[in-house]
C-alpha positions in Angstrom: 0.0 0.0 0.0 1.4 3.0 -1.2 1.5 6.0 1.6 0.7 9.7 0.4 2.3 12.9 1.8 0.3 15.9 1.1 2.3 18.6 -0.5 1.9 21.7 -2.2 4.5 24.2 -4.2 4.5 27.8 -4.6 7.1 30.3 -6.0 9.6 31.9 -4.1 12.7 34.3 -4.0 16.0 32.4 -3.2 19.9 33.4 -3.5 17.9 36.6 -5.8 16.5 33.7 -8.3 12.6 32.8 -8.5 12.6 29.0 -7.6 9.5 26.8 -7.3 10.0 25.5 -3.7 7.5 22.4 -3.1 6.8 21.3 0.5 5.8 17.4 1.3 4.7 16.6 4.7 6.1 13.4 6.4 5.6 12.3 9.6 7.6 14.7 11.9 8.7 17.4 9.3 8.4 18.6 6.1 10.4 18.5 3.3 11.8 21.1 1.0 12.3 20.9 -2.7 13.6 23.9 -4.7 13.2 23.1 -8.5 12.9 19.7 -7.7 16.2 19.3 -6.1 15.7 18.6 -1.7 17.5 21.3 0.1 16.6 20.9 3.6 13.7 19.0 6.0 11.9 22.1 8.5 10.2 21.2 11.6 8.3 23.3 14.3 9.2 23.4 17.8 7.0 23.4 20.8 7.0 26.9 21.0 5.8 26.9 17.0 8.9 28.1 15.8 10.3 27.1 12.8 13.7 25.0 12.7 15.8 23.7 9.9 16.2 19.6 10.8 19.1 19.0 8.0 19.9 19.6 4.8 21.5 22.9 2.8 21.5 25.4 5.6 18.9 28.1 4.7 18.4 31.9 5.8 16.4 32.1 8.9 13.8 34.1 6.7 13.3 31.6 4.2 12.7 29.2 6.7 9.9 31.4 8.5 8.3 32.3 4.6 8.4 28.4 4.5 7.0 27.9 7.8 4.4 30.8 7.1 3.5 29.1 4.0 2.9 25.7 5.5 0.7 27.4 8.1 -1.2 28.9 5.8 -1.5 26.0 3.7 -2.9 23.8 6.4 -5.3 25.7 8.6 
């Protein structure tokens, strides 16, 4: 049986480029794809902060547009 992680993509400004960044949700983070390629898994804290797990280290304020995003996404 195959498992299905909801996801969703939007465009976004990275490194001064336009990339489409496309978030899947797993089980205890999500992860990021810019144009396809993973750069990093995000996850909130208790406090519902947003955290980078691993991955390419990312600008603190493209983690928080992420995070935003995802918030937004999924209320």
């Amino acid at each position: 049986m195959e498992i299905r992680h909801p996801s969703f993509s939007f465009t976004m400004v990275y490194a001064e480029n336009s990339v489409n960044c496309k978030v899947v949700m797993e089980n205890e983070f999500y992860d990021v794809y810019f144009d396809g390629r993973w750069m990093a898994a995000i996850a909130h804290t208790d406090e519902w902060t947003w955290i980078q797990a691993s991955g390419v280290p990312l600008p603190e304020n493209i983690i928080e547009e992420i995070g935003a995003r995802i918030e937004s996404e999924y209320k």
